[in-house]
N, C-alpha and C positions, 0 to 999 in steps of 0.2 A: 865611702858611701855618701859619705856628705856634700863630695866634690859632684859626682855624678847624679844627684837630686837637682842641686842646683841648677846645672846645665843643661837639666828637660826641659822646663818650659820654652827657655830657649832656642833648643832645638823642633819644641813643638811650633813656633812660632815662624821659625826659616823654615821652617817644610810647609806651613799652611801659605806664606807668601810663596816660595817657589812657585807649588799649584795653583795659586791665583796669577802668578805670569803668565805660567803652561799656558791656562787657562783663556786666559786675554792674549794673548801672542795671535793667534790665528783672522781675530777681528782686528787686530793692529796691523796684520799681514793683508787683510782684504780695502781695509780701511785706504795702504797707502798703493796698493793695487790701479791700473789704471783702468780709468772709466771711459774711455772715448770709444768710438766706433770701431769695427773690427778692419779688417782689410780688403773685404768683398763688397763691391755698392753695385748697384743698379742705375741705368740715366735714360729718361726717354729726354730727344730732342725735334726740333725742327731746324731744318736750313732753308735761306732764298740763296738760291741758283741763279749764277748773274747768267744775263746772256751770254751765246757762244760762240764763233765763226764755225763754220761745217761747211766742209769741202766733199761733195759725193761724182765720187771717178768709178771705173769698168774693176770687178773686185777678180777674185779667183776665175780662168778661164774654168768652163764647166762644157767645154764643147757647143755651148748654142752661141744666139746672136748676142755679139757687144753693145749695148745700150746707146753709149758716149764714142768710143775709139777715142783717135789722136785726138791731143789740145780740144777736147770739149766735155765737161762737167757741170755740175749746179751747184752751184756756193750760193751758204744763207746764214741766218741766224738762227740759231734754239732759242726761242724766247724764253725769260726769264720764267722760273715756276719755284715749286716748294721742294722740299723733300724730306721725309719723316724718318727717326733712327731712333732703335731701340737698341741698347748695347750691357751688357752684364765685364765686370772687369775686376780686377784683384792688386794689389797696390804691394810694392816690394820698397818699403822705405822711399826714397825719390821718385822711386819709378813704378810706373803700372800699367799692365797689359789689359786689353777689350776683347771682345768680341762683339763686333756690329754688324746689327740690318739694316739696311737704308732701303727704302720707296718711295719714289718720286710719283708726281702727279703727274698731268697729261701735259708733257710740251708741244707747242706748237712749233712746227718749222716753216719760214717762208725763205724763198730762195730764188733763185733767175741761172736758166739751164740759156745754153750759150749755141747751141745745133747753129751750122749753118742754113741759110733762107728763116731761120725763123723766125727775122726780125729781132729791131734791140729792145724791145719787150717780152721774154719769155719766162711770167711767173710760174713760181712753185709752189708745192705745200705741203704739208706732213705732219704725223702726231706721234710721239715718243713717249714709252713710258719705262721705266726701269727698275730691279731691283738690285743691289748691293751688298754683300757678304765681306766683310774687314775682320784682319787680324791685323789691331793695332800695337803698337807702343806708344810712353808719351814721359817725358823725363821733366819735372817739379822744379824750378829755381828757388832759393831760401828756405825760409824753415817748414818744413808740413807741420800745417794742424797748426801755426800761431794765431792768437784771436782775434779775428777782426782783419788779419794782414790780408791782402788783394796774391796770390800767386802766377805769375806765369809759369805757362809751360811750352812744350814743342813735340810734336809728335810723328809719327810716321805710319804707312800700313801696306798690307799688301793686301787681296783676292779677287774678287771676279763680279763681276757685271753680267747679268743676264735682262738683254733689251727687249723690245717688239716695236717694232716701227711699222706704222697702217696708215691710210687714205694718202697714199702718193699719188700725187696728180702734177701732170708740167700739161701748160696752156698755152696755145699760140696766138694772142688773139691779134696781132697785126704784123704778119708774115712780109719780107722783104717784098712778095709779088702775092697781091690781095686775090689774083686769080688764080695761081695754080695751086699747086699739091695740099697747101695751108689754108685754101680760103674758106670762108665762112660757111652758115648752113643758109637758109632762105630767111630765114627768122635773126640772122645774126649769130646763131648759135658757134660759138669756140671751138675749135678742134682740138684736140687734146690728148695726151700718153697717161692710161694709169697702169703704176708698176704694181709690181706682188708685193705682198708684205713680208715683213722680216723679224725673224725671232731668234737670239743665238747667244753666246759665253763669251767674252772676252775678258784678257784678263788686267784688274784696274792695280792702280796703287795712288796713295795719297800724302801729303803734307800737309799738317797744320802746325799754327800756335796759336796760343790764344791765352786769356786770363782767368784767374775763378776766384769767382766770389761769396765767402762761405755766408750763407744764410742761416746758421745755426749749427747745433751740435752735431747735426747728423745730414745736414742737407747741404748743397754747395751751386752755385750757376754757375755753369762755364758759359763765354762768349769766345768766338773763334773764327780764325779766317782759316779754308780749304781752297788748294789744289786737286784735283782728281785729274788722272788721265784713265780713261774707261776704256780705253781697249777699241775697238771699230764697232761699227755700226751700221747697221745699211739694208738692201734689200733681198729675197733669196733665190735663187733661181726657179722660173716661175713663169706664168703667161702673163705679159703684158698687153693691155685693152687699147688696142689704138684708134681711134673714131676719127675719121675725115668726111668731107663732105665733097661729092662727085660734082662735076659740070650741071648735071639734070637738077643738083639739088639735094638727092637723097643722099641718104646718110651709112657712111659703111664704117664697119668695123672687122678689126681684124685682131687675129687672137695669138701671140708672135712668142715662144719661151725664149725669154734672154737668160742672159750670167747674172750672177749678181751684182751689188755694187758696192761700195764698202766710200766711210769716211770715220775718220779718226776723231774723237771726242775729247772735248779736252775743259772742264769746267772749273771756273770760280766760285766757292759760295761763304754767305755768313753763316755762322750758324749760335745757336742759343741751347743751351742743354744743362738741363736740372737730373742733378748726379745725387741718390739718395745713399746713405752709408748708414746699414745696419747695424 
């Protein structure tokens, strides 16, 4: 009896610490828990769109009149513009997959259509606007998440481009022979082709790398160089306005449904994009 008196207090005293471990075990468990962001982030961005070559040739025969035919098309530039991206993505250790929208602003095209008689002056012009649907990929070099470290990455994508291309106009204003079928109106006025407009799917894919630079616990900038190739582009099958100006002087117009025309796209851009993680 004497043995087991003694050995209560004892025993009272391992079982009151046991329960203060129990006890404490769960904030020691959340304590060493990790505190960073989850795996799902958000990123709106902007890109500049460098300029582009564009080549516009006779697209799908549709049964009406060919625009161009043999050896004759309108090569130009897409001049440079913006284009805005909103994209939601999910992170697999190295790697993380997106999903992006991209919308471009108004590009301007100028260009020089090649017809014979219509002189080595024949400008162009056009407005382009786009939008953009990606399923990306993008794979992390070194450590994710060290503080303060700069990360490259490199990435990839594939889906579709839906364009609209409007105010085509090609102009002749100094025809190989100032008197026939090209010349001018009594006032000087240009003789001139405007096409139909064009709206339609292609399908695009992309290449980047670029770098990220974490700005905090939860927030990060990427800087980035893009490849896109968009898919075609071009006009729809449609009436074309063709205005000349007669011997007398007045002015005639004629209302002609061609094919379409198609040129392939193919863009440069930077791009800057603030990636927020939840």
């Amino acid at each position: 009896m004497t043995h087991i008196d003694n050995c209560r207090p004892a025993a009272v005293t391992g079982l009151l610490l046991g329960l203060g471990c129990l006890a404490a075990a769960p904030s020691a468990i959340r304590a060493q828990a990790p505190t960073g962001p989850g795996p799902g982030y958000l990123s709106v961005g902007v890109a500049a769109v460098l300029p582009a070559d564009v080549r516009f040739v006779d697209g799908d025969d549709a049964g009406e009149a060919a625009l161009y035919g043999d050896d004759q098309s309108d090569s130009g530039t897409l001049a440079a513009g913006l284009e805005y991206r909103l994209a939601a993505g999910y992170r697999f250790g190295a790697f993380r997959a997106e999903v992006e929208l991209g919308v471009t602003g108004r590009f301007a095209y100028e260009g020089q259509s090649n017809y014979a008689g219509g002189g080595p002056v024949q400008p162009t012009e056009a407005r382009m606007t786009a939008r953009r649907l990606l399923l990306s990929g993008f794979y992390e070099f070194g450590a994710p998440g060290a503080p303060g470290a700069l990360q490259p990455w490199v990435g990839a994508g594939l889906g579709a481009n839906r364009y609209h291309l409007t105010d085509y106009i090609q102009r002749f204003p100094n025809p190989d022979d100032p008197s026939g079928r090209l010349r001018r109106g009594p006032d000087g006025e240009v003789p001139y082709t405007s096409l139909p407009p064009g709206t339609g799917y292609g399908f695009a894919w992309v290449l980047a790398a670029g770098l990220t630079v974490p700005l905090g616990a939860d927030m990060q900038l990427d800087f980035a160089y893009r490849y896109t190739d968009a898919g075609r582009i071009g006009t729809s099958v449609g009436e074309a306005e063709v205005v000349r100006y007669n011997e007398d002087g007045n002015r005639g117009l004629r209302r002609i449904i061609i094919n379409s025309t198609a040129a392939d796209l193919r863009l440069h851009s930077l791009t800057a994009t603030l990636r927020w993680l939840p």
